[in-house]
N, C-alpha and C positions, 0 to 999 in steps of 0.2 A: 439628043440626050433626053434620059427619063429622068424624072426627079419627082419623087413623093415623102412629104414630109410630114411630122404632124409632133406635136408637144412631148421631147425627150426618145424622138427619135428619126432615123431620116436613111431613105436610101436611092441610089442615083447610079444610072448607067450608063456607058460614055462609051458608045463603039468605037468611036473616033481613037480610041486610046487601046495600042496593040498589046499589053500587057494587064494590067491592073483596067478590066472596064466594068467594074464594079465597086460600090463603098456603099459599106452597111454603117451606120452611127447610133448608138445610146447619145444618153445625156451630155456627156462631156466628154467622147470621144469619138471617131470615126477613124474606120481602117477599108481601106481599096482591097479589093481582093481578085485574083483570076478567076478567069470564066469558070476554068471546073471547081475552084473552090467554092464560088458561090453555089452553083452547081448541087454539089453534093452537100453543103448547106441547108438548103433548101429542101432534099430530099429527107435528110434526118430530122430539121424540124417538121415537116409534113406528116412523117412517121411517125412522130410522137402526138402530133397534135390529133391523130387518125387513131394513137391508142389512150388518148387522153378520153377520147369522144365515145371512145367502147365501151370505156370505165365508168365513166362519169353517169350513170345513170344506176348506179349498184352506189354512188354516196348520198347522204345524206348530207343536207346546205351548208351543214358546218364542219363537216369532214374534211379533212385535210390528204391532199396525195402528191408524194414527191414521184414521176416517172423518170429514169435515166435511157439515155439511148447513146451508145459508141459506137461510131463508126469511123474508122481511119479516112481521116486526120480529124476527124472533128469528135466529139465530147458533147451533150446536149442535156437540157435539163428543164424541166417544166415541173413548178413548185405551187403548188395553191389549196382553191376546193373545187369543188368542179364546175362554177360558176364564172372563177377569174383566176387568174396563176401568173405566174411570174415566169422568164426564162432567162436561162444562163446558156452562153457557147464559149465551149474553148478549141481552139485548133492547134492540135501538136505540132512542134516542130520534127522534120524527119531528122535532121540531123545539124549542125554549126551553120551551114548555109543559110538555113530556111527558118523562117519564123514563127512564133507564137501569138497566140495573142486568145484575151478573155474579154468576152461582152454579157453586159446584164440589164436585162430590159424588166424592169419593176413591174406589179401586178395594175400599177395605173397606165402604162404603155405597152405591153407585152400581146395583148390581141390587136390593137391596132396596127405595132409592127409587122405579124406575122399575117394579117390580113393583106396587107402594102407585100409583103413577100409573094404572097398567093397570086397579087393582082400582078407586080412585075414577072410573075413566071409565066403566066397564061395569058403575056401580051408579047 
């Protein structure tokens, strides 16, 4: 098992576990996710934070920039100045079976979670 954690947020990986071996957590919640959900997770926030980093040097310190990125099933959002931001994810439900769910990581936690996201993808 991987486990990295740090103040309002927390993510951990359980091979051990044939369905769900994944769980991402904010503040007061966590949800398990499968391998390619995390997956693909991972790849849309990487994509945002890669056009966050393009952008960010055309603002000024006190600028403000909201970027969106969808990608089926996931929804992603990175909210701030180009300094520090915030993120939001939602993942669609496909259909009555499958489920939704919305996470938001504050602009005091939000690079440190996708920092922990970067280190568990490239380990």
């Amino acid at each position: 098992m991987t486990k990295l954690e740090g103040i309002g947020w927390r993510l951990e990986r359980d091979i051990s576990k044939k369905q769900f071996s994944f769980l991402i957590g904010a503040k007061h919640c966590a949800v398990e996710l499968l391998e390619t959900e995390w997956e693909n997770l991972c790849l849309i926030v990487f994509d945002l934070m890669d056009e966050h980093k393009k952008l960010k040097n055309n603002l000024m310190a006190e600028e403000e920039i909201c970027l969106e990125m969808e990608r089926y099933p996931w929804w992603a959002c990175i909210d701030g100045t180009r300094d520090s931001w915030s993120l939001k994810v939602i993942l669609s439900e496909e259909d009555e079976k499958t489920r939704g769910l919305e996470l938001f990581w504050p602009i005091s936690t939000a690079h440190a979670f996708t920092t922990a996201m970067r280190t568990m993808w490239d380990s």
